[in-house]
N, CA, C and O atoms as a printed pandas DataFrame, in Angstrom:
     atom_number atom_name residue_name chain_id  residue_number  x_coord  y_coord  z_coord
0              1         N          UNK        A               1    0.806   -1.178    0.000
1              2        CA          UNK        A               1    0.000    0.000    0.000
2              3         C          UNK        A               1    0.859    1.255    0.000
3              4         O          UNK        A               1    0.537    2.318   -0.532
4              5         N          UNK        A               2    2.040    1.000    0.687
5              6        CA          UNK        A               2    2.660    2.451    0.918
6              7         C          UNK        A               2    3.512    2.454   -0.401
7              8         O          UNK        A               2    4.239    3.424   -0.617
8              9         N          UNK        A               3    3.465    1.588   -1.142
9             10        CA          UNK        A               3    4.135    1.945   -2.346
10            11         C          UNK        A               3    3.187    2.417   -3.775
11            12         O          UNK        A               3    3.683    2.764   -4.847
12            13         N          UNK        A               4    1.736    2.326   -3.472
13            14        CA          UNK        A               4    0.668    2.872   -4.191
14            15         C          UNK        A               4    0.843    4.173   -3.846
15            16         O          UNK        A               4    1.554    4.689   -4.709
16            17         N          UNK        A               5    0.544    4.952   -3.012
17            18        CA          UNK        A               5    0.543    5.837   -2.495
18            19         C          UNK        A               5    1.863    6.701   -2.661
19            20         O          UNK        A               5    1.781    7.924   -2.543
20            21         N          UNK        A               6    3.112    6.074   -2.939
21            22        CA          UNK        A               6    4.231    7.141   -3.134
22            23         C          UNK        A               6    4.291    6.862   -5.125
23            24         O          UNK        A               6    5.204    7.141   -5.902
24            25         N          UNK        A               7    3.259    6.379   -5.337
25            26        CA          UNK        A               7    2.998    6.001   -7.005
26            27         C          UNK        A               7    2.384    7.060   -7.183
27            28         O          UNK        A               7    3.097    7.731   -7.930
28            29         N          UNK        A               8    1.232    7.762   -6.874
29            30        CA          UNK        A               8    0.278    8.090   -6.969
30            31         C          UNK        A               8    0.680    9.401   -6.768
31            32         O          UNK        A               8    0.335   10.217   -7.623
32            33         N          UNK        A               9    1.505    9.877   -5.576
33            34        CA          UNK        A               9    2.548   11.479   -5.315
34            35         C          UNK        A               9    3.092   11.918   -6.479
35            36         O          UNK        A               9    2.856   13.054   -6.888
36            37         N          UNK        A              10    3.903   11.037   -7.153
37            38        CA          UNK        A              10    4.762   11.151   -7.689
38            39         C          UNK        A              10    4.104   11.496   -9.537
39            40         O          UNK        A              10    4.615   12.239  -10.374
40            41         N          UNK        A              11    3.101   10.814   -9.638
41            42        CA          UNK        A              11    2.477   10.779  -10.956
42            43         C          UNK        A              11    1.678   12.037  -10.986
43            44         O          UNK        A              11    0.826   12.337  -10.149
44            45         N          UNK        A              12    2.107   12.914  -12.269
45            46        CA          UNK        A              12    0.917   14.430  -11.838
46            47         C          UNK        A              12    0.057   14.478  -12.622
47            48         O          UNK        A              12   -0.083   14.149  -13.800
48            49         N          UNK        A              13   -0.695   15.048  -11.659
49            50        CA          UNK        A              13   -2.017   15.106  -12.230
50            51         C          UNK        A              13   -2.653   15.904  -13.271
51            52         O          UNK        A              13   -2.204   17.046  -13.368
52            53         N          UNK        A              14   -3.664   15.554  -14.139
53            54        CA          UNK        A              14   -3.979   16.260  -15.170
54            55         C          UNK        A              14   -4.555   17.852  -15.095
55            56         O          UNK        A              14   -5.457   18.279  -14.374
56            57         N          UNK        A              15   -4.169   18.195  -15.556
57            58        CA          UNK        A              15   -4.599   19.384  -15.730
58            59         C          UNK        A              15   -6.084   19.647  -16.328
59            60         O          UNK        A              15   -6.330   19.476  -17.522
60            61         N          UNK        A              16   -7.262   20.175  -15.175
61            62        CA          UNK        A              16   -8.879   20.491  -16.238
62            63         C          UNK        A              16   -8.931   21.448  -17.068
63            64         O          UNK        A              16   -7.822   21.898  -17.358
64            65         N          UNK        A              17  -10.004   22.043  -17.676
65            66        CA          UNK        A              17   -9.797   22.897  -18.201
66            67         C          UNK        A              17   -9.833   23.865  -17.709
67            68         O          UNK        A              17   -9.161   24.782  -18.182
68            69         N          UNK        A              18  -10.753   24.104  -16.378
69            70        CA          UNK        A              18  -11.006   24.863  -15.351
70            71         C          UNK        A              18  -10.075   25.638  -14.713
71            72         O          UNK        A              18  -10.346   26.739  -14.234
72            73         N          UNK        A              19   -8.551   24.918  -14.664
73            74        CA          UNK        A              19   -7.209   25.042  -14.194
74            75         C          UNK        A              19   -6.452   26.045  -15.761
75            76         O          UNK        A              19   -6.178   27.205  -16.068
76            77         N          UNK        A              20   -6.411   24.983  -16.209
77            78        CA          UNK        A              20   -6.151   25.555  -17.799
78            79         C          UNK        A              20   -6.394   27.015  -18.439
79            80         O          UNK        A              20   -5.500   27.648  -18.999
80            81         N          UNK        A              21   -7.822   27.502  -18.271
81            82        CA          UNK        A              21   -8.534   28.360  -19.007
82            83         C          UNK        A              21   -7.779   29.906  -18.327
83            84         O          UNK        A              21   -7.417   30.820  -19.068
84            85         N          UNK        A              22   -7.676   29.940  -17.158
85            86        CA          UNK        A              22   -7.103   31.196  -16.607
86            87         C          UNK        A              22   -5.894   31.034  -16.471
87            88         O          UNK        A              22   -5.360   31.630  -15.535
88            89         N          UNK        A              23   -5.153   30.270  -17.262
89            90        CA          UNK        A              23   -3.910   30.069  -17.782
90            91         C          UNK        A              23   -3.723   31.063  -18.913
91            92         O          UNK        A              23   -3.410   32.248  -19.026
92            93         N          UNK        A              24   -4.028   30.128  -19.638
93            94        CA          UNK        A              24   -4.220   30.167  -21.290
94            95         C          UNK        A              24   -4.891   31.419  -21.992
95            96         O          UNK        A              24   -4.566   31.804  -23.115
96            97         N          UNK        A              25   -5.844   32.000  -21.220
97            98        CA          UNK        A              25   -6.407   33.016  -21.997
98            99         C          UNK        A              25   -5.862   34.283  -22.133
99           100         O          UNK        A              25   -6.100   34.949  -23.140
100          101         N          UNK        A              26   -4.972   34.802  -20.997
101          102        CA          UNK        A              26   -4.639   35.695  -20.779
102          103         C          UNK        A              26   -3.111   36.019  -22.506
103          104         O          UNK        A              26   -2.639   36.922  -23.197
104          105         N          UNK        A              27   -3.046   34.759  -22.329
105          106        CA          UNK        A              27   -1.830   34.770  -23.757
106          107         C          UNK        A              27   -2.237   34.589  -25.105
107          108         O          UNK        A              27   -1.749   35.008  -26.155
108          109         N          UNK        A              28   -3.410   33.752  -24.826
109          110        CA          UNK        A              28   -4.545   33.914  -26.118
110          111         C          UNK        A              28   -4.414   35.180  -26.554
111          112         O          UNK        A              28   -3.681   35.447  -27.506
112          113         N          UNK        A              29   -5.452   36.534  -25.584
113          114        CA          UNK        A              29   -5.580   37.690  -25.905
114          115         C          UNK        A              29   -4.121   38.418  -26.124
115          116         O          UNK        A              29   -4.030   39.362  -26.909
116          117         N          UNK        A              30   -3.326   38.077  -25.610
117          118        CA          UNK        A              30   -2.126   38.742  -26.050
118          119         C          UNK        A              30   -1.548   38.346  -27.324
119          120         O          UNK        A              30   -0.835   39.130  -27.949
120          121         N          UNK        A              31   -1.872   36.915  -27.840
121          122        CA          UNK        A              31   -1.219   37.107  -29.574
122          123         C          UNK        A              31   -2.323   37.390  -30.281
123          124         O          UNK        A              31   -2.260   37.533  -31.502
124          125         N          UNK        A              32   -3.320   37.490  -29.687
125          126        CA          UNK        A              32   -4.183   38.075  -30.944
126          127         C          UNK        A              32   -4.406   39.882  -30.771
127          128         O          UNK        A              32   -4.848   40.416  -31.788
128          129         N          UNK        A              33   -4.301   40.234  -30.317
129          130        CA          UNK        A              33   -3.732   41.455  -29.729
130          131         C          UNK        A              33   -2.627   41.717  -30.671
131          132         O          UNK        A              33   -2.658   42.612  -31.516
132          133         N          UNK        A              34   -1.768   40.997  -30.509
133          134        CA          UNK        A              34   -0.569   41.145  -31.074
134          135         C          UNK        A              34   -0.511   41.419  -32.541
135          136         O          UNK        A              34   -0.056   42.393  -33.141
136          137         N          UNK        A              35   -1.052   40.381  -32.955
137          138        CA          UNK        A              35   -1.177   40.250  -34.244
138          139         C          UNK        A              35   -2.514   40.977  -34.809
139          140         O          UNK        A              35   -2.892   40.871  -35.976
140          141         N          UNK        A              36   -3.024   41.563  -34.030
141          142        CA          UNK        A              36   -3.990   42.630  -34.731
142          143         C          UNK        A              36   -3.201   44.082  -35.009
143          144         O          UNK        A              36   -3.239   44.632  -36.110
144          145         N          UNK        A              37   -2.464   44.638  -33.827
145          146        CA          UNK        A              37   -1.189   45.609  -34.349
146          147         C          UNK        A              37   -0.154   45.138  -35.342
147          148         O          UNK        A              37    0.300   46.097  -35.968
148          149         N          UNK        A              38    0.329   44.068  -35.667
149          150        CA          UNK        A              38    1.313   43.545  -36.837
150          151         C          UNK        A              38    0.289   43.992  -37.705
151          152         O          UNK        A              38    0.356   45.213  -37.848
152          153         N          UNK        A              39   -0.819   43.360  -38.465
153          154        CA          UNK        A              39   -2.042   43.980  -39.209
154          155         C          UNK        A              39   -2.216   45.248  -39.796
155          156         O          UNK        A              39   -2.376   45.622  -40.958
156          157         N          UNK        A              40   -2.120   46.034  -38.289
157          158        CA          UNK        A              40   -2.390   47.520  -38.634
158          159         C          UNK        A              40   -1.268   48.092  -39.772
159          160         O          UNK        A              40   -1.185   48.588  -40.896
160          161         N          UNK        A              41   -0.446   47.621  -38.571
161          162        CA          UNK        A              41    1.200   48.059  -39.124
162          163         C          UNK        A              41    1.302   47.809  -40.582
163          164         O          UNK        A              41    1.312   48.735  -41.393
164          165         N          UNK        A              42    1.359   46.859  -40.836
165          166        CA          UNK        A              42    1.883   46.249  -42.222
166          167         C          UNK        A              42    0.649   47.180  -43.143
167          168         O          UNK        A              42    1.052   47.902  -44.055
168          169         N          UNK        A              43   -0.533   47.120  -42.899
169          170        CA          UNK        A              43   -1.279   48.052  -43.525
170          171         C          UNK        A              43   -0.638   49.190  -43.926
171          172         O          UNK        A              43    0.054   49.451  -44.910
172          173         N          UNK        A              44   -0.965   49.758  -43.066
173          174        CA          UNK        A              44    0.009   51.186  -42.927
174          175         C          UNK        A              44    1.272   51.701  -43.586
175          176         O          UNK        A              44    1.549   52.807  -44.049
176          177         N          UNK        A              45    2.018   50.465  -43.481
177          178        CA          UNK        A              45    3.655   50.457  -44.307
178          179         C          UNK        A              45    3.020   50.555  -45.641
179          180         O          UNK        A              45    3.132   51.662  -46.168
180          181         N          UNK        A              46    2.131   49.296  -46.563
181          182        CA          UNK        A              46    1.738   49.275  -47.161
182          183         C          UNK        A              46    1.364   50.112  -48.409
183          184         O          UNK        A              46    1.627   49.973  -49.604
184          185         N          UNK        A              47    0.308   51.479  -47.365
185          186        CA          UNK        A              47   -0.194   52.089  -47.710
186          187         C          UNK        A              47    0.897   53.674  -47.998
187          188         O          UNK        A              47    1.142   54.337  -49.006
188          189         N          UNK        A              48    1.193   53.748  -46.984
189          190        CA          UNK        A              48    2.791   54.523  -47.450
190          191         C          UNK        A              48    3.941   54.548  -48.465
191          192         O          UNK        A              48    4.445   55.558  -48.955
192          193         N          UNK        A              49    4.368   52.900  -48.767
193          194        CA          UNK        A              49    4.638   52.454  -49.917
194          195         C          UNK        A              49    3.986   52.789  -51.071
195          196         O          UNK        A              49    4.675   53.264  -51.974
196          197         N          UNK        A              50    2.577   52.619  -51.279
197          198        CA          UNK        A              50    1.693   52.940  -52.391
198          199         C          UNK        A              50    1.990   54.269  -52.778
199          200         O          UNK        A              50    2.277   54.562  -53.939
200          201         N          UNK        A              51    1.916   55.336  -51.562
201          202        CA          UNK        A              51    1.821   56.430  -52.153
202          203         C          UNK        A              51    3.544   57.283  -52.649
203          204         O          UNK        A              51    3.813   58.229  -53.390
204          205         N          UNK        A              52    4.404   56.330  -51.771
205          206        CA          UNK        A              52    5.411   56.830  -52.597
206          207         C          UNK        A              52    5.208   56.415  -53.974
207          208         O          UNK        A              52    5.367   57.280  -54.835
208          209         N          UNK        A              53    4.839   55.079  -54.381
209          210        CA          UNK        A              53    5.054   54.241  -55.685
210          211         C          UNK        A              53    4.652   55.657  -56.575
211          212         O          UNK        A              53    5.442   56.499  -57.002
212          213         N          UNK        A              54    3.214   55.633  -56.704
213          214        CA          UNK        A              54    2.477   56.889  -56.682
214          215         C          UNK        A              54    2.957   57.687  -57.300
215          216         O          UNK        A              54    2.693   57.844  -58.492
216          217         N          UNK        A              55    4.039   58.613  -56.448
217          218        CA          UNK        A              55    4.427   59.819  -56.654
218          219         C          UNK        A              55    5.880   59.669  -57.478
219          220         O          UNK        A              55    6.140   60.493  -58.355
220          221         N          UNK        A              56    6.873   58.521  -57.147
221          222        CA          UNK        A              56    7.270   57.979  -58.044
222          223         C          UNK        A              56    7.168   57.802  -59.878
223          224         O          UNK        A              56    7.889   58.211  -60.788
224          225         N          UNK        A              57    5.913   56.998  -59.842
225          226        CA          UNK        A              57    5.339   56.715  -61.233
226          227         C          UNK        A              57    4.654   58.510  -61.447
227          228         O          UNK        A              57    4.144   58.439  -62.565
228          229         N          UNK        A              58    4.482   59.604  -61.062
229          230        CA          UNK        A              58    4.247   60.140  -61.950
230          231         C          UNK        A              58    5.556   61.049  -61.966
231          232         O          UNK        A              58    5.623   62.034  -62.701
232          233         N          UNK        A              59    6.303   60.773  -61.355
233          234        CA          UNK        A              59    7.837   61.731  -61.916
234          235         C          UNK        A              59    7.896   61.121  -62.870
235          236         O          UNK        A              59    7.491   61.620  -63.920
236          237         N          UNK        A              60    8.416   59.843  -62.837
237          238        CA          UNK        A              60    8.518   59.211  -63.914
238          239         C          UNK        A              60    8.190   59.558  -65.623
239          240         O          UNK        A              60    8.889   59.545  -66.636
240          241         N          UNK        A              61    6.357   59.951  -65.262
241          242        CA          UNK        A              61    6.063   60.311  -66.444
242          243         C          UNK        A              61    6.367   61.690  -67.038
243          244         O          UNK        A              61    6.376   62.038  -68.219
244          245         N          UNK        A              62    6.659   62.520  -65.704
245          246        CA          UNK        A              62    6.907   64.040  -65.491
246          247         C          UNK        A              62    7.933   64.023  -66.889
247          248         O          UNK        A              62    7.748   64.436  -68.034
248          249         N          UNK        A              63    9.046   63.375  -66.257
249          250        CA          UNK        A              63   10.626   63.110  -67.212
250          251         C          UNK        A              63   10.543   62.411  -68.281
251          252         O          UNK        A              63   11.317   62.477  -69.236
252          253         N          UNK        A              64    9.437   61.585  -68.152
253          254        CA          UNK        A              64    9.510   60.861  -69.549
254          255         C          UNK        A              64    8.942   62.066  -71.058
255          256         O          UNK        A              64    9.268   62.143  -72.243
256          257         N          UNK        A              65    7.906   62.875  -70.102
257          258        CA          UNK        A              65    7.156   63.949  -71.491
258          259         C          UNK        A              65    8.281   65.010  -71.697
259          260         O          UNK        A              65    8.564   65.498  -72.791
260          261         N          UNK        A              66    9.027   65.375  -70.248
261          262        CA          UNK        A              66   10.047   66.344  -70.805
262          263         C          UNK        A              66   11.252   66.281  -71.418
263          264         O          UNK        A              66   11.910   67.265  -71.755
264          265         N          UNK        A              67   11.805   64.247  -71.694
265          266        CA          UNK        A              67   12.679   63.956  -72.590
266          267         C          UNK        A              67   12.317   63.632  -73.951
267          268         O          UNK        A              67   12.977   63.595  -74.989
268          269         N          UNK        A              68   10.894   63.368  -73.641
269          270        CA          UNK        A              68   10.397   63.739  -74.952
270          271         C          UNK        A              68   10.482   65.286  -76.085
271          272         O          UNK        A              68   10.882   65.457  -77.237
272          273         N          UNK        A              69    9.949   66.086  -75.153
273          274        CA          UNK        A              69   10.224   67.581  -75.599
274          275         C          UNK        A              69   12.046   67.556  -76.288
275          276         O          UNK        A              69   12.372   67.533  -77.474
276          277         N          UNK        A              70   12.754   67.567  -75.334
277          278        CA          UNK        A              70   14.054   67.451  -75.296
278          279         C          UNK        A              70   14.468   66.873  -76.516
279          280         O          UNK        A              70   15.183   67.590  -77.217
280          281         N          UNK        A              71   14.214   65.845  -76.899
281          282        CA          UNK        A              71   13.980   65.225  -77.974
282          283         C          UNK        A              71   13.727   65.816  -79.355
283          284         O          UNK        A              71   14.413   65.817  -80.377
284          285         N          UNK        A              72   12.620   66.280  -79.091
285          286        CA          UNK        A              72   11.788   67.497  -80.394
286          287         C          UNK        A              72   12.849   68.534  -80.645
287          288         O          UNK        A              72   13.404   68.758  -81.721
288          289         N          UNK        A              73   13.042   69.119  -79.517
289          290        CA          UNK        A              73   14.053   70.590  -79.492
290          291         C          UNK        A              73   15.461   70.308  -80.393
291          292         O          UNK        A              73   15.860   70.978  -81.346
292          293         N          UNK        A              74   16.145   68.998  -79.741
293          294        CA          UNK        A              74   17.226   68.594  -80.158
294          295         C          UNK        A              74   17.405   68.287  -81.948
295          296         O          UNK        A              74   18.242   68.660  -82.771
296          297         N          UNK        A              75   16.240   67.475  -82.031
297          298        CA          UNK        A              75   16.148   67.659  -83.952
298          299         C          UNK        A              75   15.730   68.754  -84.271
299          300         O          UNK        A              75   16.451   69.201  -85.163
300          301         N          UNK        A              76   14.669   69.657  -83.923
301          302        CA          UNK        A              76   15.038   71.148  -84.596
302          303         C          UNK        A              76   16.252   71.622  -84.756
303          304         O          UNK        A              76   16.610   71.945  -85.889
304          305         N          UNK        A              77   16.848   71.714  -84.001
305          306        CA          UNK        A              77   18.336   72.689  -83.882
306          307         C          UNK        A              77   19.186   71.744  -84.834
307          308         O          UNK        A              77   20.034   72.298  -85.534
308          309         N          UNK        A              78   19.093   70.883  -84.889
309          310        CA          UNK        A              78   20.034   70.037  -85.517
310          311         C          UNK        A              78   19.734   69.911  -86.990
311          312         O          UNK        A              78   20.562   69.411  -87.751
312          313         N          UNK        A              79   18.047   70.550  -87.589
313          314        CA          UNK        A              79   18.234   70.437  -89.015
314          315         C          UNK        A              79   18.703   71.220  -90.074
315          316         O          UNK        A              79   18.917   72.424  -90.217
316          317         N          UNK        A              80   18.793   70.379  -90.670
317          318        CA          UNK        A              80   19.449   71.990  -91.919
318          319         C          UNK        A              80   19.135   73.049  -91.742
319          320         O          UNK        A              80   19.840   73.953  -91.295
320          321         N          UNK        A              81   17.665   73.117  -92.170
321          322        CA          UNK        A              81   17.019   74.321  -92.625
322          323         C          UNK        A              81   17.165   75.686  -91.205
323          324         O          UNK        A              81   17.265   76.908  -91.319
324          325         N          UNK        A              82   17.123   74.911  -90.105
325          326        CA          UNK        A              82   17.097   75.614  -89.011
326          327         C          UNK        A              82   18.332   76.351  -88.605
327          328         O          UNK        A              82   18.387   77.197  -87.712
328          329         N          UNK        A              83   19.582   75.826  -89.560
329          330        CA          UNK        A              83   21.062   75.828  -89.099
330          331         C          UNK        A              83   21.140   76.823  -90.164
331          332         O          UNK        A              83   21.670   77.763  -89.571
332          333         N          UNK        A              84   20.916   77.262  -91.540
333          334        CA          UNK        A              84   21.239   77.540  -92.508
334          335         C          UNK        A              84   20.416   79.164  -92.068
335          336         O          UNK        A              84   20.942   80.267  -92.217
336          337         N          UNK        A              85   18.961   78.890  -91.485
337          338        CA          UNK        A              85   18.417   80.179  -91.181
338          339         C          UNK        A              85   19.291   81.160  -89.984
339          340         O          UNK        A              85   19.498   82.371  -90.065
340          341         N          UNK        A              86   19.675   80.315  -88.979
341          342        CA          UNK        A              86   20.875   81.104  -88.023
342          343         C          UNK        A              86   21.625   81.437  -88.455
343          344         O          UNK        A              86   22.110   82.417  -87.890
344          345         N          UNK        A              87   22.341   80.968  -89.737
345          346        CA          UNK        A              87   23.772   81.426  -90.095
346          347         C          UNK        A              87   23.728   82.898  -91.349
347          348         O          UNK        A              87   24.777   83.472  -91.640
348          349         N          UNK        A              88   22.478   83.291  -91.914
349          350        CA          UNK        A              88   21.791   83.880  -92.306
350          351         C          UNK        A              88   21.613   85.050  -91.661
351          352         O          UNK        A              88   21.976   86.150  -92.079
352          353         N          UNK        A              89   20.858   84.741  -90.278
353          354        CA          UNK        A              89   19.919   85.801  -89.809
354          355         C          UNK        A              89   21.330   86.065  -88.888
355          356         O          UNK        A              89   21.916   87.034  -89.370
356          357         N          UNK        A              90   21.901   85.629  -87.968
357          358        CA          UNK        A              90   22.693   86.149  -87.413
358          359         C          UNK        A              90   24.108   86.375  -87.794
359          360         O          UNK        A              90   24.541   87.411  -87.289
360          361         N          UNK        A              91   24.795   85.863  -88.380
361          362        CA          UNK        A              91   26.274   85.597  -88.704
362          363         C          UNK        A              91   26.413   86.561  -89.881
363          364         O          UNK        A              91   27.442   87.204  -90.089
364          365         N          UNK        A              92   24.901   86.646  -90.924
365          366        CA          UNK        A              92   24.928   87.096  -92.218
366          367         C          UNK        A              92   25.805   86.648  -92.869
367          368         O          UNK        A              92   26.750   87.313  -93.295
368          369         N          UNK        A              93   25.542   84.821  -93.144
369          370        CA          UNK        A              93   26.127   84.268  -93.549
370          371         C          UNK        A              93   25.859   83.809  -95.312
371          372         O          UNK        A              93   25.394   84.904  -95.629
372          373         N          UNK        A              94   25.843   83.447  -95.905
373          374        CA          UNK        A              94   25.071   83.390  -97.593
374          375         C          UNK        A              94   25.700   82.196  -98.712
375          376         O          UNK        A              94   26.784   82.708  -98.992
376          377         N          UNK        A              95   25.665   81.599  -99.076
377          378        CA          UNK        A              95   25.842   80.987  -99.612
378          379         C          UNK        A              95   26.860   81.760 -101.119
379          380         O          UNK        A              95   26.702   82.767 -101.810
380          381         N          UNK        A              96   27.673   80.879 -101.094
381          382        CA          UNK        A              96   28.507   81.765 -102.131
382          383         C          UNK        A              96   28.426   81.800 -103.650
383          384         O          UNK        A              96   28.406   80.655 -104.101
384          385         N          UNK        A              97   28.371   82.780 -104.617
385          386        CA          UNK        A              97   27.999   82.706 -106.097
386          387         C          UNK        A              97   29.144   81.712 -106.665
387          388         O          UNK        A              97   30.193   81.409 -106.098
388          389         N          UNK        A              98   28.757   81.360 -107.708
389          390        CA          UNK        A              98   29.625   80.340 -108.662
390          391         C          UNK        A              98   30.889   80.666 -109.103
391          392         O          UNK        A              98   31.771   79.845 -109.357
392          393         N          UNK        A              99   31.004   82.243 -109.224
393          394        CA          UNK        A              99   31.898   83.114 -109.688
394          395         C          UNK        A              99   33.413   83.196 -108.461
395          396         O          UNK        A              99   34.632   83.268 -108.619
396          397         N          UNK        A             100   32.524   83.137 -107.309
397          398        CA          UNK        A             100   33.064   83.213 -105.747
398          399         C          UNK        A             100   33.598   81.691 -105.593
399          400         O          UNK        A             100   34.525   81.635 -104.785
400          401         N          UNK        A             101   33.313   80.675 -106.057
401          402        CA          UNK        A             101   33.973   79.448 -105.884
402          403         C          UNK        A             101   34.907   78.864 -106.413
403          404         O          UNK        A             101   34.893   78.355 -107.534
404          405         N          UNK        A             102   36.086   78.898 -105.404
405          406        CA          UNK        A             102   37.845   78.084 -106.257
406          407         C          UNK        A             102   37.778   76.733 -105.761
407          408         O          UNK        A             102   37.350   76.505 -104.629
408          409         N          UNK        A             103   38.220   75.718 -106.626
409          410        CA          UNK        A             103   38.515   74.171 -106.473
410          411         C          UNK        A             103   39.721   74.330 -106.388
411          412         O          UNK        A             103   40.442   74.935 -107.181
412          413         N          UNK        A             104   40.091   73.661 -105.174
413          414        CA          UNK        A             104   41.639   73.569 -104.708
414          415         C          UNK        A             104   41.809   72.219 -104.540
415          416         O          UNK        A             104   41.210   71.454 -103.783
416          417         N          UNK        A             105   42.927   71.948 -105.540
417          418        CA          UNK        A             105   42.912   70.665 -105.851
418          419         C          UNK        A             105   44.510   70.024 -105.396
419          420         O          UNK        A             105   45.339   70.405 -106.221
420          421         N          UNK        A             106   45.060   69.252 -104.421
421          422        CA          UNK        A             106   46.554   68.700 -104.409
422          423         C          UNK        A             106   47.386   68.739 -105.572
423          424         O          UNK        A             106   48.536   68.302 -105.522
């Protein structure tokens, strides 16, 4: 008998739920708690992210229409007709008569 009895000390006992529940709940509410602020958060980052993206994508387009322009400007200046009128209007530059032209030859 006295060895039932130091069986029985020694073996522990189960835990109810009764024991359990005001354990357990208090950490329950704390990861869900928890993880309702992770939630927010990541929202939030989220949504911050977006609006850089946002503002991002329309520089983007900002620079894309004004390398476009850039573009336009750069072949004007660069065509004949546009080069031939500067050298004209400002330089009073002219194209030379037939009479005015020597072939210099090696």
């Amino acid at each position: 008998m006295n060895r039932r009895m130091t069986l029985s000390k020694l073996t522990p006992k189960p835990l109810t739920l009764g024991k359990l529940l005001p354990l357990v709940l208090p950490l329950l509410w704390l990861a869900v708690l928890g993880s309702a602020v992770q939630v927010i958060y990541a929202r939030h980052k989220a949504r911050e992210e977006f609006v850089r993206l946002e503002k991002l994508n329309s520089q983007r387009d900002s620079l894309e229409m004004e390398w476009g322009r850039l573009q336009l400007e750069q072949s004007y200046w660069s065509s004949n007709a546009f080069v031939e009128r500067v050298a004209n209007a400002k330089l009073q530059m002219s194209l030379p008569q037939t009479r005015d032209v020597r072939i210099v030859r090696p």
